[in-house]
N, C-alpha and C positions, 0 to 999 in steps of 0.2 A: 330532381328530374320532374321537370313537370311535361302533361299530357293536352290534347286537345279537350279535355274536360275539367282542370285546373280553375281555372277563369270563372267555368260556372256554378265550378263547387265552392268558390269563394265567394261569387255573389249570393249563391244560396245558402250559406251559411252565414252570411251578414243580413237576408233578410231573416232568417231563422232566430239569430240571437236576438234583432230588433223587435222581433214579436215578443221574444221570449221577454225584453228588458219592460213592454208596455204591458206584459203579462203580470211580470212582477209588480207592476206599479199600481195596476188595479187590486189585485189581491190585498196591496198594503191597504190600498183607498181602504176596501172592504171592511178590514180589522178596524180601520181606525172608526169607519162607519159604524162599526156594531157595537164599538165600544161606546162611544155617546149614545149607543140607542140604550144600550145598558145602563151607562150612567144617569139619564133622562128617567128612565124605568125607576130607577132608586131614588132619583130626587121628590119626584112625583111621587112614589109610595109615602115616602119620610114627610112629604107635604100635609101637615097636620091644618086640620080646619076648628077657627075657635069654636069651642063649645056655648060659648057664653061674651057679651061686650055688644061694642059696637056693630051696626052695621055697616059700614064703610071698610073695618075689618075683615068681616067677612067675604065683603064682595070682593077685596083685594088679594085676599087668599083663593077664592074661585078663581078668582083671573088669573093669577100668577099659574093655579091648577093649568087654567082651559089654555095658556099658552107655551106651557111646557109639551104638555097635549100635543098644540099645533106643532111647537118644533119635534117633537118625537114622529110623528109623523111625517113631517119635509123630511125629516133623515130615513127613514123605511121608503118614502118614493127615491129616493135618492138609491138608495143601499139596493133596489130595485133595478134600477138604471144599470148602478154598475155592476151587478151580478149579470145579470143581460150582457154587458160590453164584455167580462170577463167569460163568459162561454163563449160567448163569437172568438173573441180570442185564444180558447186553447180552440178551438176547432182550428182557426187558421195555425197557429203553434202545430199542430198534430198534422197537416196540411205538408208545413214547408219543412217539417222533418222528415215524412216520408219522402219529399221531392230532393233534399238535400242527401238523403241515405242513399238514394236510388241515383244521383251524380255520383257520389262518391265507390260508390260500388262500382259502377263505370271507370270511374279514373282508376280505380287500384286493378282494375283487370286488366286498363291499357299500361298500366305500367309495368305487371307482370308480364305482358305480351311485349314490353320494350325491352324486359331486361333477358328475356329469353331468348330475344332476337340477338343482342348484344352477347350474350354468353355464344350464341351459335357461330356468330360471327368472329367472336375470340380465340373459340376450340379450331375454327379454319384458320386463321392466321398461324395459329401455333400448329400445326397440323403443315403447313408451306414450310413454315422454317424449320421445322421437324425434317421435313422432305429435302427443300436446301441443304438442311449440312449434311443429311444420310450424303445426298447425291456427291457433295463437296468431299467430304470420306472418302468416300470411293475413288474418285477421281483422281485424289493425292495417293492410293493403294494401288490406282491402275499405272500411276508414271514411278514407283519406289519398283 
């Protein structure tokens, strides 16, 4: 049985799970973010500087240091970013779940209000033909 508020408790529950699908997507982004930022953190520690040799070694190991650096960093502005997209988004998440509760709350009251309607109107029909055949009874009691 659907109600004059079906329709929109469908739409609001396809944008709800649609936030909720780009909700989960970020949060993955996230993990997978922190994890190269963790990884990058270990590589960079375990980057050993010679103690002794060339200079062209050494400078090679700096660099290789100061651009694990820079990528560890692009990932934290990043991971930045999407932390930021991921709040905006449970806020909108937590948005369209109260507006999809609050359709839904609607339809199942109108539908309690239809099927009560329908039971009232059931107990009268049966309440006629109740009456019908009392009267019918009688009638074949009043010609014997």
């Amino acid at each position: 049985m659907k109600s004059q508020f079906s329709k929109i408790a469908k739409i609001r529950k396809q944008k709800r799970d649609s936030i909720e699908r780009e909700l989960m997507k970020h949060q993955n982004k996230e993990r997978l973010i922190r994890h190269k930022i963790s990884s990058l953190y270990d590589e960079i520690a375990h980057t050993q500087m010679p103690k002794e040799g060339l200079v062209s070694v050494f400078l090679m190991a700096s660099e290789q240091k100061s651009l694990l650096s820079l990528e560890k960093k692009r990932y934290e502005q990043e991971l930045h970013l999407v932390e930021k997209a991921t709040k905006t988004l449970q806020t909108e998440y937590q948005k369209a779940h109260v507006e999809y509760e609050k359709i839904k709350y609607l339809e199942e009251q109108e539908l309690q209000a239809m099927m009560a309607k329908i039971k009232r109107q059931e107990q009268l029909d049966l309440d006629e033909i109740s009456t019908m055949l009392f009267a019918g009874e009688m009638n074949q009691k009043g010609r014997e």
